[in-house]
C-alpha positions in Angstrom: 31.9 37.6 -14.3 29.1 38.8 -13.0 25.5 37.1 -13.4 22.3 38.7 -13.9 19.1 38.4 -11.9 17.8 35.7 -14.1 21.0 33.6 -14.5 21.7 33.4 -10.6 17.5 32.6 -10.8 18.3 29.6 -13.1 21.6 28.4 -11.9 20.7 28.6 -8.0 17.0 28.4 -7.5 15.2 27.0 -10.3 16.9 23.5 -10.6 16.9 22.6 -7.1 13.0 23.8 -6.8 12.8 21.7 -10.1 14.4 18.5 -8.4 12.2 18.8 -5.2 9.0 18.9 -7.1 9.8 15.5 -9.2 11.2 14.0 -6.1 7.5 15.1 -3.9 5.9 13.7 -7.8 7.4 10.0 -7.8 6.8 10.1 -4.2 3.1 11.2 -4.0 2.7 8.4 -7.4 4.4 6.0 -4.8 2.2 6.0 -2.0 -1.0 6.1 -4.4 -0.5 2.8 -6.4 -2.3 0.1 -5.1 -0.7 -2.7 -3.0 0.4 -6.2 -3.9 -0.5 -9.5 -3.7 1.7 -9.6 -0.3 -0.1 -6.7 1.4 -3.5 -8.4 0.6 -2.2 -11.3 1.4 -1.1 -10.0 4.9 -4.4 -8.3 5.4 -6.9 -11.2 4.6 -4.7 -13.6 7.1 -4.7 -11.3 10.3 -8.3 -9.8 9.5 -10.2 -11.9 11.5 -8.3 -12.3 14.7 -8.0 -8.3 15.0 -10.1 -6.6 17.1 -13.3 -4.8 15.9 -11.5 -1.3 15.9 -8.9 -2.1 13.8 -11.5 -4.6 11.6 -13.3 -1.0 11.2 -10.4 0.1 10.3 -9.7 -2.3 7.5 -13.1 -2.0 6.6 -12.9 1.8 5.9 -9.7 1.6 3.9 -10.9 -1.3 1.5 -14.0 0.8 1.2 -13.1 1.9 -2.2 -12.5 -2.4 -3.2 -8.6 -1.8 -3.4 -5.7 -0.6 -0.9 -3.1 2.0 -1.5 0.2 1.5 -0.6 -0.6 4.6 1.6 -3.2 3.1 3.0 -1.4 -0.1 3.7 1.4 1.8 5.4 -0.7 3.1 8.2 -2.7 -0.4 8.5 0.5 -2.4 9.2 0.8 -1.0 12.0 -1.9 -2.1 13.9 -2.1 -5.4 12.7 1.9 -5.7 14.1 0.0 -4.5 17.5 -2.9 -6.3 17.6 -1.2 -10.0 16.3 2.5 -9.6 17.6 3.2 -10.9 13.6 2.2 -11.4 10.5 1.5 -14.4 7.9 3.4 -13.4 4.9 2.2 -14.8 1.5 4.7 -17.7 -0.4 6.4 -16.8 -3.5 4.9 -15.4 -6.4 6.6 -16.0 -10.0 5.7 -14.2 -13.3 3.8 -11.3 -13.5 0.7 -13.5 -14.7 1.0 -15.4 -11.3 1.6 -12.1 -9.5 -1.5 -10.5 -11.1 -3.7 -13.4 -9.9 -2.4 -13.8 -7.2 -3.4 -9.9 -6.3 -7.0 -10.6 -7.2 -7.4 -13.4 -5.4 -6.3 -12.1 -2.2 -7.9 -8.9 -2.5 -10.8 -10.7 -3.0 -10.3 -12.9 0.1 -9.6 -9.5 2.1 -12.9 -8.2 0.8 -14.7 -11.5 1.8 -13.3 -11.4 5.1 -14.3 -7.9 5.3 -18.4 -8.8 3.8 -18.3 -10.9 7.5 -17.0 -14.1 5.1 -15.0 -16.6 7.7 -13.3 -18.8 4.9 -9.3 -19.5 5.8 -7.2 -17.6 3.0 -5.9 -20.1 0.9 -2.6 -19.5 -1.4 -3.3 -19.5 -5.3 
């Protein structure tokens, strides 16, 4: 049987070009959500031993008063460099607690970021 123009269009090109553009959509809504209460977590306990280029750093991304996971992603990074490790956050339960838990480390981060020296203490 042969197919016309728009059937071989449909079965061979359209679908596949469909899939990749809600693949690059869940992807690009991904990397855009903002970060959890581990990532703040992570931030506000290495911030003040970095170095002041990667505190500017910090600085510039929590400019907006939140983190994208994005943003995170190319943070990590140089905290891994600049500490050798990182202080990871203890367990969260409950999406109230997890909620909270966000807020009050991203308010530590931002804190610590304002010049604050306080130790980040764990909800």
């Amino acid at each position: 049987m042969k197919r016309t123009p728009l059937q071989w269009l449909v079965a061979y090109a359209a679908i596949p070009c469909a899939m990749a553009l809600i693949t690059a959509s869940f992807a690009v809504a991904h990397t855009h959500r903002e970060i959890d209460a581990y990532g703040y977590a992570t931030l506000a306990n290495a911030y003040p031993s970095l170095k002041p280029a990667a505190q500017a750093q910090v600085r510039e991304a929590m400019h907006g008063g939140h983190l994208t996971q994005r943003q995170y992603d190319r943070l990590l990074p140089v905290i891994v460099n600049e500490n050798g490790m990182l202080a990871m956050a203890g367990k969260i339960d409950g999406a109230d607690d997890a909620r909270r838990a966000q807020a009050h480390y991203r308010a530590a981060l931002i804190a610590a970021v304002n010049g604050g020296t306080a130790p980040v203490t764990h909800p």
